[in-house]
C-alpha positions as CSV (number, residue, x, y, z in Angstrom):
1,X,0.0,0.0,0.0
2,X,1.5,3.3,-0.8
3,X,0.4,6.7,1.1
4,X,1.2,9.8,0.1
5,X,2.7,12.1,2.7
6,X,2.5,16.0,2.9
7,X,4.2,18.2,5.1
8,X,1.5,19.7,7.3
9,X,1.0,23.1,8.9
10,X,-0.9,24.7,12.0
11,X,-4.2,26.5,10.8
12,X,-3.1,29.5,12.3
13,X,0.3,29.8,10.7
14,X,0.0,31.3,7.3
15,X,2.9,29.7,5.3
16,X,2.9,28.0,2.4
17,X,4.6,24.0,2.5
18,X,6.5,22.5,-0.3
19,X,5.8,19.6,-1.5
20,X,8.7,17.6,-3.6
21,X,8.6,14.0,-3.0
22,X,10.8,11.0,-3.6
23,X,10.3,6.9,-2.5
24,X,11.3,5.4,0.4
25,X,12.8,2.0,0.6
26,X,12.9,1.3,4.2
27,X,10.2,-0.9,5.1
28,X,8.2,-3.5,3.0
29,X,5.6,-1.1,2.4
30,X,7.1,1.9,0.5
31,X,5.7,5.4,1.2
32,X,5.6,8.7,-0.6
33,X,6.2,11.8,1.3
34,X,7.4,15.3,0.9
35,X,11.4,15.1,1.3
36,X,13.7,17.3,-1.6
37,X,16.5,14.1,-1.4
38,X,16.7,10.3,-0.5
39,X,16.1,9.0,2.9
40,X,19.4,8.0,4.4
41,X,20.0,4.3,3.2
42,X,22.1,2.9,5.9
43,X,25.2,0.9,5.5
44,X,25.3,-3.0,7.2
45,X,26.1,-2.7,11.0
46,X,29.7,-3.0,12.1
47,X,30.3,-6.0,13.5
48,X,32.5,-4.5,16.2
49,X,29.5,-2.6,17.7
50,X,27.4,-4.2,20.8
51,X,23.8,-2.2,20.0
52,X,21.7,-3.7,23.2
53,X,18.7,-2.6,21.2
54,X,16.7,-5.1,19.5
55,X,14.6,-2.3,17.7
56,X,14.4,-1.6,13.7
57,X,16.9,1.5,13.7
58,X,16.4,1.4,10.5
59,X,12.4,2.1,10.8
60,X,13.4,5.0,14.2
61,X,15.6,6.7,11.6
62,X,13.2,7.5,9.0
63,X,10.6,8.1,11.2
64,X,12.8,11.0,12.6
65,X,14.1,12.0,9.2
66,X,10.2,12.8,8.2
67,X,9.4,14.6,11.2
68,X,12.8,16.7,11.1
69,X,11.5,17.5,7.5
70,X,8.1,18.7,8.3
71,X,9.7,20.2,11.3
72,X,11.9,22.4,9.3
73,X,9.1,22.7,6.4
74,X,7.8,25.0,8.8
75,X,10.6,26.9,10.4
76,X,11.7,27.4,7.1
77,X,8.3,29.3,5.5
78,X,8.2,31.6,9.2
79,X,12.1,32.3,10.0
80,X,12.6,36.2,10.2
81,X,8.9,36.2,10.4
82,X,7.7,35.5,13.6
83,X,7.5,37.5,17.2
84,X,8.6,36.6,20.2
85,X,5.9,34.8,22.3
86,X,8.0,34.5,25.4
87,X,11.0,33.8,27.2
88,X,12.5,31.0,29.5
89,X,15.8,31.4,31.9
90,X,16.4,35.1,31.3
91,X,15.6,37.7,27.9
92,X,18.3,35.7,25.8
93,X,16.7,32.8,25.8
94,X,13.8,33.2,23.9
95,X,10.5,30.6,22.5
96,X,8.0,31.3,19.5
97,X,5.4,30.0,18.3
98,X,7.5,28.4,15.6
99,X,9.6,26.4,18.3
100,X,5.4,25.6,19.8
101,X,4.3,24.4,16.2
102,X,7.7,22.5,14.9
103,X,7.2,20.4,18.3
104,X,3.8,19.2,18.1
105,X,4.7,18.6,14.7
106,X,7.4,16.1,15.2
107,X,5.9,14.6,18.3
108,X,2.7,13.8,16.1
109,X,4.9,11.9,13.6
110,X,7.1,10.2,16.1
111,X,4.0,8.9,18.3
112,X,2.0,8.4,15.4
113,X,4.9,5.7,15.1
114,X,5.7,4.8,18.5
115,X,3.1,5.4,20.5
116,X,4.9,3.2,23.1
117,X,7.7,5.4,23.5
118,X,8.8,8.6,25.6
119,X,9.2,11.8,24.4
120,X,11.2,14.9,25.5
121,X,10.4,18.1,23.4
122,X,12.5,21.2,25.0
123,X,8.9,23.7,24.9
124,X,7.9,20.7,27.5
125,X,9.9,21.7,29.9
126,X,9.9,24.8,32.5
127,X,13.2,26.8,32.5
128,X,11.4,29.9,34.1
129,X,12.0,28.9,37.4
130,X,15.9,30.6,37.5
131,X,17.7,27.2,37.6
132,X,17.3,26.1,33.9
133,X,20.1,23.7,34.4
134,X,18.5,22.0,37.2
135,X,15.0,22.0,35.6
136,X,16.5,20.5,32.1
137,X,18.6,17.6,34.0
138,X,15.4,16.6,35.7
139,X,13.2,16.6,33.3
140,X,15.7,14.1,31.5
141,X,15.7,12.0,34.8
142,X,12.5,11.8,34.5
143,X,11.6,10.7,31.0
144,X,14.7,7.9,31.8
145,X,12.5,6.8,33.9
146,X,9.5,6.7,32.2
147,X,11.7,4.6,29.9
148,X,13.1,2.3,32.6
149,X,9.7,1.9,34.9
150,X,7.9,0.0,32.3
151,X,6.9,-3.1,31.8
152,X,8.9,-3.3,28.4
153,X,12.7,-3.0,28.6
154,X,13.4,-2.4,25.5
155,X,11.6,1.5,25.1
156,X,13.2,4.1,23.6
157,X,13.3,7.9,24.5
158,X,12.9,10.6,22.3
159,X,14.8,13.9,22.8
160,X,14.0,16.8,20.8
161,X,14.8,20.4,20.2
162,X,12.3,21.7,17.3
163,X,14.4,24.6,16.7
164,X,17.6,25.0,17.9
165,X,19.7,28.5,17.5
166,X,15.7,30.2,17.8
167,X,17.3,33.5,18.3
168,X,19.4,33.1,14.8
169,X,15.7,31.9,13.6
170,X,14.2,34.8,14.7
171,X,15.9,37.6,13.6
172,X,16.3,35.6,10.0
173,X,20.0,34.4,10.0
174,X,19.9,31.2,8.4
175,X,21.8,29.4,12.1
176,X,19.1,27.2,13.0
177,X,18.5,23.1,12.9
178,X,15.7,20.7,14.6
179,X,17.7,18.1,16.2
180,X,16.1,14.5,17.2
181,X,18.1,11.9,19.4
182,X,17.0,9.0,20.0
183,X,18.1,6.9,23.5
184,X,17.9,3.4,24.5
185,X,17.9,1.9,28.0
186,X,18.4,-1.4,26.8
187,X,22.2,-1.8,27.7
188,X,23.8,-1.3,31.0
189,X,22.9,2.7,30.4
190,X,21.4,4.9,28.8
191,X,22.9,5.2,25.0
192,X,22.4,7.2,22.1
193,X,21.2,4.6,19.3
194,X,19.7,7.3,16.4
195,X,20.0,10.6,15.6
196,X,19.4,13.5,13.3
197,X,20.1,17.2,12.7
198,X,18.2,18.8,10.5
199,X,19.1,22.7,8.9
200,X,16.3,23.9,6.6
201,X,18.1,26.6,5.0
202,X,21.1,25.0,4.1
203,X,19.3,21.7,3.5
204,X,21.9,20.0,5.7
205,X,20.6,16.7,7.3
206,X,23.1,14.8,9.4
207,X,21.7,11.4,10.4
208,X,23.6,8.8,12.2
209,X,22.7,5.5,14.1
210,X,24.9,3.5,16.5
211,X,27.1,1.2,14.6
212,X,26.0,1.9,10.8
213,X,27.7,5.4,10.5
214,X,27.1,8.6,10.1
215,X,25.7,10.6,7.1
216,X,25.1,13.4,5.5
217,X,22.4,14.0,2.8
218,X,22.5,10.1,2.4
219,X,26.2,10.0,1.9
220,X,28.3,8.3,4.4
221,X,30.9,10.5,6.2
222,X,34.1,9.2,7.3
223,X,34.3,5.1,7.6
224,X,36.4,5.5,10.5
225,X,35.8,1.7,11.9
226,X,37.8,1.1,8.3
227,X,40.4,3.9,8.1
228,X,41.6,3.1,11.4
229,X,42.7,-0.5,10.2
230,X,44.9,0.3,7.3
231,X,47.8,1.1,10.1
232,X,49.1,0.1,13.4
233,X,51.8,2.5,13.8
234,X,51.2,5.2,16.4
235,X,53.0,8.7,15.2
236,X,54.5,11.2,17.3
237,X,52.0,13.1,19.5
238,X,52.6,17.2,18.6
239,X,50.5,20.1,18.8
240,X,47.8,20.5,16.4
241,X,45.8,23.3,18.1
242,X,47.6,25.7,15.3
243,X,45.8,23.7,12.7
244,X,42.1,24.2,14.4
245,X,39.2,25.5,13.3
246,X,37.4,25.6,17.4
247,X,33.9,26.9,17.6
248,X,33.4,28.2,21.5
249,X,29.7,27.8,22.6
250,X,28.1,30.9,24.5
251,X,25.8,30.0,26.8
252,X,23.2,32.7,27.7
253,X,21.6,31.3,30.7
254,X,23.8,32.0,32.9
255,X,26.5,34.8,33.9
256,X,29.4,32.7,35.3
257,X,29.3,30.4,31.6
258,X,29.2,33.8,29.6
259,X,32.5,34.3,32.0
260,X,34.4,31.6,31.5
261,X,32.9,31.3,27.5
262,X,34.8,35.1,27.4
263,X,38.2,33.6,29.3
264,X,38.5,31.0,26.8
265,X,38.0,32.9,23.6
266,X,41.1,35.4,24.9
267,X,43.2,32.0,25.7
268,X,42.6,30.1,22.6
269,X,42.5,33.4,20.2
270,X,46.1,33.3,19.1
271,X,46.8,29.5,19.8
272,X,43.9,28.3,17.1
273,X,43.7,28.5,13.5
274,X,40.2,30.4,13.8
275,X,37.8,30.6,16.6
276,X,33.9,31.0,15.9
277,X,31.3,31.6,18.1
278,X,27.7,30.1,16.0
279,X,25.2,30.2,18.7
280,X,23.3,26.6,17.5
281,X,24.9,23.7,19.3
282,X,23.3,21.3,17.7
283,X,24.6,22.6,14.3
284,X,28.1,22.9,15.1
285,X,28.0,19.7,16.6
286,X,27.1,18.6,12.9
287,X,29.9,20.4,11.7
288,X,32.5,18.6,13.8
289,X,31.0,15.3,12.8
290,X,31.3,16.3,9.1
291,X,35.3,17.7,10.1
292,X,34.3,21.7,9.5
293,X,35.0,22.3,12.3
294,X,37.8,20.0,14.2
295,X,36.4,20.8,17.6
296,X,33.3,22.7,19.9
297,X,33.0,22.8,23.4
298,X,30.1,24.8,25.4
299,X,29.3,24.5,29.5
300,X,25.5,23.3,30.5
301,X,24.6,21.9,27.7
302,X,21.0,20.2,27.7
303,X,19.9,16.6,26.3
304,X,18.2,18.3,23.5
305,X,21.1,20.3,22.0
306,X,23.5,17.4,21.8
307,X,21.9,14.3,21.8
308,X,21.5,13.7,18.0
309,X,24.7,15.4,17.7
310,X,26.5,12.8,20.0
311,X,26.2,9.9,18.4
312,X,27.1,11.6,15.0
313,X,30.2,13.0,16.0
314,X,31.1,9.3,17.2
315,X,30.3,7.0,14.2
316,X,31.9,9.5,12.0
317,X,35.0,8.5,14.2
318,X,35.1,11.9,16.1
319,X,35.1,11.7,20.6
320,X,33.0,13.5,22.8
321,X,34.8,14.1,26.3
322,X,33.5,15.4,29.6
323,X,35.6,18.3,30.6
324,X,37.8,16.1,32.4
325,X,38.7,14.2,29.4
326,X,36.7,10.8,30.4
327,X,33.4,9.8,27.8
328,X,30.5,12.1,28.1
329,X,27.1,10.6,28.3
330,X,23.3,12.0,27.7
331,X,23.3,13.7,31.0
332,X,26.9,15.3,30.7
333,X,26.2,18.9,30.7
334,X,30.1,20.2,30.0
335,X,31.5,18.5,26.7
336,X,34.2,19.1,24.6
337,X,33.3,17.2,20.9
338,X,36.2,16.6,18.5
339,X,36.1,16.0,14.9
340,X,38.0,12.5,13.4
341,X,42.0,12.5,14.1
342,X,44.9,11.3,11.7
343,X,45.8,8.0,12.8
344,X,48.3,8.4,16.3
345,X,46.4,11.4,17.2
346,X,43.3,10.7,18.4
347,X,42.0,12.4,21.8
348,X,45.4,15.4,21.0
349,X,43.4,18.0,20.3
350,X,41.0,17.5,23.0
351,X,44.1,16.9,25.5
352,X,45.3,20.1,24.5
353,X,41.8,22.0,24.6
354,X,41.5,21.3,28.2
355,X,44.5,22.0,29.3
356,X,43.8,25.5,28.4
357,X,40.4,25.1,29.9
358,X,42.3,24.8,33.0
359,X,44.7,27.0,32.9
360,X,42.7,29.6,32.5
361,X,39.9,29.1,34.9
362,X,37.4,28.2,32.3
363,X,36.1,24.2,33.7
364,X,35.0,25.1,37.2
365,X,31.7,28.3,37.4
């Protein structure tokens, strides 16, 4: 049976939704639906990888592909369009009705799904109540969970951000992605088994799922579980800092971040290649995982702004690292991500990164 599939839009929201289509392969029944390039056709699993999961990834990550698309249908028609409806933690962090509408959009298509699973949409959750960090790390406690406590152990949790970078998407700068992870409490703890992040504008959509890779626009970036094999000889560790492209995160919810944000941008300004500072995390998480930029690090980061953008910086061979250099997780709030090293230099960059970190009084706030 084939159905056709059109992005949809809120009544209320006077935009107009495009509507190019192209087949879908991934299940026995093949579905049309608006989508301007090819589903991401995954590669076989790597036969190194222990996935605890016994759930079609291939099924979760075209389900999250669609509703990223419809998502960003619509932030697409309204960005530089739209007011301000209110804001959260303080007057830079700011919602619309865009972020409202995206959310319900891609929580319809996902429980339309998986109306078994857990979702966590950012516009779910109260930040207003002056400890945003607090509020955000419990609310991801609790969806956990939701996801432990039931009856089937093998549920998955949905974390999304409809529109991350929404004050890039408000005043019209084209800095903004809907970002879907997808976790799995299946294994020892919690894990990051799908993921995608979606840009509109630039028609950018990095998807990645535990053990089959990660891609962008359907073509596989960096096979690093190959690369990796075709030598065994570990080269000389040196500096590689002057060769870096380093995007430094700003967080605005709190004063001490914006601080120590400030300390390391005058450390790292004449040790780098280039610094950058593009307010979407989820984005430039993207980036590093594509090797655009070789590495990003931000302080209180949520769930929703980096868990699509974990896993993709890992299968395309990249590390994410807690500050203090060990493996961050979903509830890891201080990360540093790196890009994919030359062979004999992997985790250098990152080394080096937090040693100026903590030289200059930028890990503790």
């Amino acid at each position: 049976m084939t159905t056709l599939f059109h992005a949809q839009k809120p009544a209320h929201l006077k935009v107009q939704v495009g509507r190019l289509t192209t087949r879908c392969h991934h299940s026995a029944n093949s579905k049309l639906f608006s989508f301007p390039f090819t589903p991401t056709q995954l590669d076989a699993i790597d036969s190194t990888c222990e996935i605890a999961t016994k759930r079609d990834l291939s099924k979760v990550l075209y389900t999250i592909e669609k509703a990223a698309y419809q998502a960003g249908e619509l932030a697409l028609q309204t960005a530089g369009k739209i007011a301000v409806k209110s804001t959260k933690t303080n007057s830079r962090d700011l919602v619309t009705e865009s972020d409202i509408e995206c959310q319900k959009i891609i929580k319809e298509v996902i429980l339309g799904e998986f109306p078994m699973d857990v979702f966590l949409g950012e516009e779910d959750v109260d930040l207003s109540s002056g400890n945003g960090s607090e509020s955000s790390s419990g609310a991801l406690r609790s969806a956990l969970g939701l996801v432990a406590g039931g009856e089937d152990d093998d549920k998955l949790l949905f974390v999304v951000d409809p529109i991350d970078g929404t004050t890039n998407f408000q005043a019209g700068l084209p800095l903004y992605a809907v970002s879907i992870g997808v976790v799995s409490l299946a294994g020892e703890s919690p894990e990051v088994v799908a993921g995608v992040i979606y840009n509109p504008k630039l028609g950018e959509m990095t998807s990645a799922v535990r053990g089959r890779g990660c891609y962008l626009n359907n073509c596989r970036l960096n096979n690093h579980s190959k690369s990796k094999q075709l030598s065994n000889k570990q080269q000389p560790r040196k500096s590689v800092l002057d060769q870096s492209l380093i995007n430094v995160g700003f967080p605005v919810c709190k004063e001490n971040t914006l601080l120590a944000s400030s300390r390391a941008v005058s450390a790292l300004a004449t040790k780098v290649r280039g610094l950058r500072m593009c307010a979407c995390a989820s984005q430039v998480i993207a980036w590093v995982a594509q090797s655009k930029f070789q590495a990003y690090f931000s302080w209180d980061l949520n769930a929703w702004d980096v868990a699509a953008g974990m896993l993709a910086v890992e299968e395309s061979g990249g590390l994410v690292s807690n500050f203090d250099g060990t493996r961050a997780d979903i509830s890891s709030r201080d990360i540093i991500f790196t890009c994919c090293a030359e062979i004999g230099e992997e985790g250098l960059l990152r080394d080096e990164l937090i040693q100026v970190l903590r030289e200059n009084d930028c890990v503790e706030y």
